[in-house]
Backbone as ProteinMPNN parsed JSONL, in Angstrom:
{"seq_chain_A": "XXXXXXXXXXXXXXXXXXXXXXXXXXXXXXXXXXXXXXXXXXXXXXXXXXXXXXXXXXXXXXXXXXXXXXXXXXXXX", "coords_chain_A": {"N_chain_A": [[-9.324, 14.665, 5.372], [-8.504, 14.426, 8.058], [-7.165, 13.101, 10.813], [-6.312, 10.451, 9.245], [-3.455, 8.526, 8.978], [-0.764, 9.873, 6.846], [1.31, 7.97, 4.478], [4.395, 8.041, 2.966], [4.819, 5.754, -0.118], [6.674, 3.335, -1.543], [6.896, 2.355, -4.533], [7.614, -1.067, -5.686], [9.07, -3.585, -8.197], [7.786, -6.827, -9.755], [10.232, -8.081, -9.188], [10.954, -7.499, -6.62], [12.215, -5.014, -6.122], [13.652, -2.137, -5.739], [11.657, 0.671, -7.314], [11.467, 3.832, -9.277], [9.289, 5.393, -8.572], [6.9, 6.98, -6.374], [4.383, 6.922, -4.051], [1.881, 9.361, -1.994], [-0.13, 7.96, 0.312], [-3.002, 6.958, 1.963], [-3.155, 5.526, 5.431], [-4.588, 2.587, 6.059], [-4.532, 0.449, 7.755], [-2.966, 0.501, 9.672], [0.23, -0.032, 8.971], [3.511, 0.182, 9.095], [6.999, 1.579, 9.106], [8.952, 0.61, 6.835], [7.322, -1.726, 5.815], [6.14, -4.388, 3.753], [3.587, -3.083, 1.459], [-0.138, -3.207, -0.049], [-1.489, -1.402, -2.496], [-4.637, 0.712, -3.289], [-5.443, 2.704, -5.871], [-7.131, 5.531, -7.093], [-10.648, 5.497, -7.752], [-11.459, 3.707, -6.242], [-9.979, 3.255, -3.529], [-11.402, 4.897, -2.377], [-12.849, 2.982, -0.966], [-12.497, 1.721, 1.296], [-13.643, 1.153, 5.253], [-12.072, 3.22, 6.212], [-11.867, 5.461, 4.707], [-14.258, 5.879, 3.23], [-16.358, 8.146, 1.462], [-14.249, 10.273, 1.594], [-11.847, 12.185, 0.646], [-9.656, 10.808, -1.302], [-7.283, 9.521, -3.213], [-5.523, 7.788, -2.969], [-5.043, 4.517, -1.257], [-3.333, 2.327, 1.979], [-3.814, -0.981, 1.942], [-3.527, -3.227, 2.694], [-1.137, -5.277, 4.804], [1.843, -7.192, 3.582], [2.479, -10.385, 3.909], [3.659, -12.575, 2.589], [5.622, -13.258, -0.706], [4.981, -14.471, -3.555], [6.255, -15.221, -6.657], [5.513, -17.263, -9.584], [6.306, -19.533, -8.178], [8.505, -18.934, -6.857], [9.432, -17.74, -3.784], [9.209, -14.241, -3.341], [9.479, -12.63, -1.09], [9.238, -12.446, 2.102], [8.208, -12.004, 5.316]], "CA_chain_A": [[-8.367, 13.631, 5.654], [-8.789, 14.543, 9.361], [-7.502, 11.564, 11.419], [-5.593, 9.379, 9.019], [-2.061, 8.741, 8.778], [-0.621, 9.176, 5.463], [2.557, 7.539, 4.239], [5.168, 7.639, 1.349], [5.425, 4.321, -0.442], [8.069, 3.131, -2.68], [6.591, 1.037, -5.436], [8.209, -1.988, -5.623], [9.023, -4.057, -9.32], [7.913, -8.326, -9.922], [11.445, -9.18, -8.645], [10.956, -6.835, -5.578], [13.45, -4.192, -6.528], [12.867, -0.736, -5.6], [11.618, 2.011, -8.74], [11.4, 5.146, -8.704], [8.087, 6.134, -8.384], [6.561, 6.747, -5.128], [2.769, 7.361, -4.144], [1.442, 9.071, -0.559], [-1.247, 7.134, 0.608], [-3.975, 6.731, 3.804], [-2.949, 4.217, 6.004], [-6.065, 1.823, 6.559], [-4.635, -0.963, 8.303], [-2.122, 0.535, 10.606], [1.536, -0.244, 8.353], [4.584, 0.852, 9.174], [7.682, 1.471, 7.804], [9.581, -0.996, 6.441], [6.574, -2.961, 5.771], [5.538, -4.288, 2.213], [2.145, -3.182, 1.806], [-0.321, -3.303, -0.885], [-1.944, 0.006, -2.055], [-5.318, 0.868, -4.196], [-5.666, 4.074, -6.541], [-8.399, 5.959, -7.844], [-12.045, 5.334, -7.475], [-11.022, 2.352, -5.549], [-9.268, 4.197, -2.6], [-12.542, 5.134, -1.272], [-13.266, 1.728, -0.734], [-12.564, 1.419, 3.085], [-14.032, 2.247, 6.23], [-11.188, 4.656, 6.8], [-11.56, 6.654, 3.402], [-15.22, 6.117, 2.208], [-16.51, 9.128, 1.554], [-13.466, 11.179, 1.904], [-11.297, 12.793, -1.235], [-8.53, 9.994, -0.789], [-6.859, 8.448, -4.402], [-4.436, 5.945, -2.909], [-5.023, 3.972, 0.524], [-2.953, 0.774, 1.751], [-5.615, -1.878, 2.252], [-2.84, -4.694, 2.849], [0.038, -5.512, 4.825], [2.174, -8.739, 2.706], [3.422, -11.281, 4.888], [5.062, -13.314, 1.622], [5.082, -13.127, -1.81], [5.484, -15.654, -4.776], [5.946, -15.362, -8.372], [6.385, -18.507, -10.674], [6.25, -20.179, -7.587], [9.465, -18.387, -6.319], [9.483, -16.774, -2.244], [9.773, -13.26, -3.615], [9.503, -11.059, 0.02], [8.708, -13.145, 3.455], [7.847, -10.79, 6.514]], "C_chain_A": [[-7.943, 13.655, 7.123], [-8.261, 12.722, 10.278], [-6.48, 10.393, 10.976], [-4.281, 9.694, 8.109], [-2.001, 8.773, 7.479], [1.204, 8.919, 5.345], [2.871, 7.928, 2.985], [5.139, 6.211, 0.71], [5.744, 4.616, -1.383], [7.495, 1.653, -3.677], [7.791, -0.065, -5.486], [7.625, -2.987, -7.638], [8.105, -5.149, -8.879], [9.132, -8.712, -9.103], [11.648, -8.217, -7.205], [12.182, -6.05, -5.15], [12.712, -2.716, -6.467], [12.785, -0.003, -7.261], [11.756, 3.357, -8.172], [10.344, 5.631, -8.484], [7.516, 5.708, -6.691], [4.997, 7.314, -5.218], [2.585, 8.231, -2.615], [0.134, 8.747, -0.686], [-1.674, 6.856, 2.228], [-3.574, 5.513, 4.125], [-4.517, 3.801, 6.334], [-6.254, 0.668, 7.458], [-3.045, -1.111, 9.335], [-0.078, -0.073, 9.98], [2.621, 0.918, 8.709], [5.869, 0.9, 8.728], [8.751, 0.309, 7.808], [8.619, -1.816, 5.603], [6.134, -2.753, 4.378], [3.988, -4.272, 2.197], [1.466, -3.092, 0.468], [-1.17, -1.945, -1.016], [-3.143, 0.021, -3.721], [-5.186, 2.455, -4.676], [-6.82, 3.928, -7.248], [-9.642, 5.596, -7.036], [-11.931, 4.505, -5.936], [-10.666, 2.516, -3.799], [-10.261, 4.387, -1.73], [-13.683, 3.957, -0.588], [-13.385, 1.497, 0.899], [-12.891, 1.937, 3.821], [-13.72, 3.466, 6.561], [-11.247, 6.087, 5.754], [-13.084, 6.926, 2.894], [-15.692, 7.973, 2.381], [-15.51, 10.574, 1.762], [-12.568, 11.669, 0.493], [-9.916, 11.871, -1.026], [-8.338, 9.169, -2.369], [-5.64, 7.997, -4.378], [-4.157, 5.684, -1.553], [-3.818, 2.407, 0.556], [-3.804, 0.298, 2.438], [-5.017, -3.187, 2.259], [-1.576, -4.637, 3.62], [0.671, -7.041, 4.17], [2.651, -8.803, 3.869], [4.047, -11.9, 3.68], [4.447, -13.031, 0.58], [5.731, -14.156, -2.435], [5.193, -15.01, -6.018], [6.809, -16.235, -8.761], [6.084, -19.257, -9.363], [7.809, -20.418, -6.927], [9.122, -17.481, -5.216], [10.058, -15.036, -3.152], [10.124, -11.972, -2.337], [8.726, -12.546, 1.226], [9.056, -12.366, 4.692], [8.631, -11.275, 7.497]], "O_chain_A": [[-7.021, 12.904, 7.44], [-8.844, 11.638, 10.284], [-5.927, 9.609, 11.747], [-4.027, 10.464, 7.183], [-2.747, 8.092, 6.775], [2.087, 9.521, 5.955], [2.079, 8.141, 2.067], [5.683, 5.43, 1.49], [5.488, 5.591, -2.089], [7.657, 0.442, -3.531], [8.937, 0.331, -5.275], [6.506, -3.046, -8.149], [7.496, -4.923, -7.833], [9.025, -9.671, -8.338], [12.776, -8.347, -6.731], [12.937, -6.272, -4.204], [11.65, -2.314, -6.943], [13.632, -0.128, -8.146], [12.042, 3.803, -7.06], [10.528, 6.752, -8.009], [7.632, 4.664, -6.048], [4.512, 7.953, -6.152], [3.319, 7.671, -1.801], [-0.628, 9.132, -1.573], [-1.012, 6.644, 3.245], [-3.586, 4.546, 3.364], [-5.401, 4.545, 6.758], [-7.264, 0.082, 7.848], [-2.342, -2.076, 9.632], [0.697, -0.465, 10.853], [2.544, 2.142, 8.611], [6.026, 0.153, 7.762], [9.146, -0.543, 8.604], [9.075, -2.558, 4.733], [5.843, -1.695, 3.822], [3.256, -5.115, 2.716], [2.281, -2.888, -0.431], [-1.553, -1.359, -0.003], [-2.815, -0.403, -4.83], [-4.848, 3.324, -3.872], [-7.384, 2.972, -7.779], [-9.621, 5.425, -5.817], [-12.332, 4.844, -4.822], [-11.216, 1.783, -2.977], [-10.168, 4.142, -0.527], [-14.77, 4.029, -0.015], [-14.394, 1.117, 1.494], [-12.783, 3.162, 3.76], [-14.383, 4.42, 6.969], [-10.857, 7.242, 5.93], [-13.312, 7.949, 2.249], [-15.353, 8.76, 3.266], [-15.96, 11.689, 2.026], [-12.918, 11.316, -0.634], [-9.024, 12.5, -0.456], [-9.148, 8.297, -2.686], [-4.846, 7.814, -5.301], [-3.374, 6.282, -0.815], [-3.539, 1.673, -0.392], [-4.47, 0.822, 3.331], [-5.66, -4.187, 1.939], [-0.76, -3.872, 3.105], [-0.063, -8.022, 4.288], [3.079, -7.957, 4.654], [5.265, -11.725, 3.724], [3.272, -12.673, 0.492], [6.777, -14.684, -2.057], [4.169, -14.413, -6.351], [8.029, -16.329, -8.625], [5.105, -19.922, -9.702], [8.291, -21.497, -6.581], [8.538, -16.442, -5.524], [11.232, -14.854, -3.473], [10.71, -10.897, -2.463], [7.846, -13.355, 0.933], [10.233, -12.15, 4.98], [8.687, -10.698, 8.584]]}, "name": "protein", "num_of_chains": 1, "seq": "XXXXXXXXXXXXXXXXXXXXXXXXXXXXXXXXXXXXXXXXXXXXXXXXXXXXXXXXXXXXXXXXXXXXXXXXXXXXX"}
């Protein structure tokens, strides 16, 4: 894991309400804090340039700029 940052993230509900569960995870796309980001686990993880091949089970592979559900603004950057 030589190289890449890793973060805490704070799962986030549907109505964008903090939980309790948290993950650390490889940054892949440069996020920082504050920022809502989206994050893969498992197999999946080793999906990106920054992780393939590496022992990595949970990267973020998104920063959100907005979110909708229902067709409700749930998070706008």
């Amino acid at each position: 894991m030589e190289g890449l940052k890793l973060l805490v993230v704070r799962y986030l509900d549907v109505e964008n309400e903090d939980t309790a569960s948290f993950v650390v995870a490889a940054d892949a796309v440069g996020a920082g804090v504050g920022e809502v980001v989206m994050v893969a686990t498992g197999s999946s993880a080793r999906q990106t340039e920054a992780t393939r091949d590496r022992p990595c089970d949970a990267v973020i592979m998104a920063i959100v700029d907005t979110w909708e559900v229902g067709g409700e603004d749930k998070f706008n950057k």
